[in-house]
N, C-alpha and C positions, 0 to 999 in steps of 0.2 A: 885211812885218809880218803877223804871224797875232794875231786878236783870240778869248781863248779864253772858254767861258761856264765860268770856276770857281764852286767853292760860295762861295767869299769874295769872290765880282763878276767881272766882267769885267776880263781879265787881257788887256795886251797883250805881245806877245812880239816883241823889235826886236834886231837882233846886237849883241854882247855882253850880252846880258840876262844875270841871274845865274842858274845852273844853280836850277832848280827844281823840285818836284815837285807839281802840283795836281789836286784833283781835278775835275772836270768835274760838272756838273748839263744836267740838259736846258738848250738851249739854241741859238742859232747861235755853231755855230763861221766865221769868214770869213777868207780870205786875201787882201792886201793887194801892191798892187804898182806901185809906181811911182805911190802916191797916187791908185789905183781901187782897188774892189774887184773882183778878178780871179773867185773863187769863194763860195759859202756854202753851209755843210751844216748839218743840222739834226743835234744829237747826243743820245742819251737820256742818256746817263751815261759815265764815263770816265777816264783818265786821261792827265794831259800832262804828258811828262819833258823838261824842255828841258835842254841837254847843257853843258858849258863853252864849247865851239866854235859856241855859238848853234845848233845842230841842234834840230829839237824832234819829240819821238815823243810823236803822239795813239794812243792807245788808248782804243778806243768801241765798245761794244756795239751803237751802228749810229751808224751815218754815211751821211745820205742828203740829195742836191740839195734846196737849198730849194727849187725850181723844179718839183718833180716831186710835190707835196703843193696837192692839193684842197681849197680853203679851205671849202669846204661838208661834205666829209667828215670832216674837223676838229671844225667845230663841230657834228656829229652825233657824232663819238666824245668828245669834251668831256658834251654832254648824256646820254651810255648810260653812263658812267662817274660821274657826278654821280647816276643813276638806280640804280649800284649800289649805291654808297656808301648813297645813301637806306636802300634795302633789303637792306643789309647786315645778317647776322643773327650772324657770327661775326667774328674779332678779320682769320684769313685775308681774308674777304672784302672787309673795312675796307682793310686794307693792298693788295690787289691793288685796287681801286678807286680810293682815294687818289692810288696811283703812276698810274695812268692818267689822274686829273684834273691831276697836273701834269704828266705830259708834254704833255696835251692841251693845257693854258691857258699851256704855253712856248711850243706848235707855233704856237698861235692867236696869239699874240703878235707873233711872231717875220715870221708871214702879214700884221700887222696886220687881225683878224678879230674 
């Protein structure tokens, strides 16, 4: 089973699921196997085509070990992006901000942090 983070919740993906198209949000994405979980990656965004034949194509702008992310650097990039947002002065720097408090406050989550 792969457990995916769509924008409409967390999606599980089991053979014969029905061909779908979702789109991904930050998130963990995690793979399932034999009733462990085998892997988890953290995703910014994305998308997952699952196929008729139960195959499933993630596509993600990154995909990286949850295991390899600094929960202290987390919440220091959670806090510099919540700082820009503050002192955001144009609509751009609103929007590049924002996107960084939620990937941040997925990542921190995701870390339990």
């Amino acid at each position: 089973m792969v457990i995916l983070p769509a924008t409409t919740g967390q999606m599980g993906v089991l053979p014969g699921h029905v061909p779908t198209i979702a789109e991904l949000k930050p998130g963990v994405l995690s793979v399932h196997e034999g009733g462990q979980v085998k892997s988890q990656y953290f995703v910014s965004s994305g998308f997952a085509f699952v196929h008729a034949n139960s195959v499933t194509d993630v596509v993600a702008i990154e995909a990286v070990p949850l295991d390899r992310f600094d929960p202290e650097e987390v919440k220091k990039g959670l806090t510099d992006c919540t700082q820009k947002l503050n002192a955001a002065t144009t609509d751009l720097e609103r929007a590049q901000a924002q996107i960084g408090i939620e990937v941040h406050s997925a990542l921190a989550s995701a870390l339990g942090v």
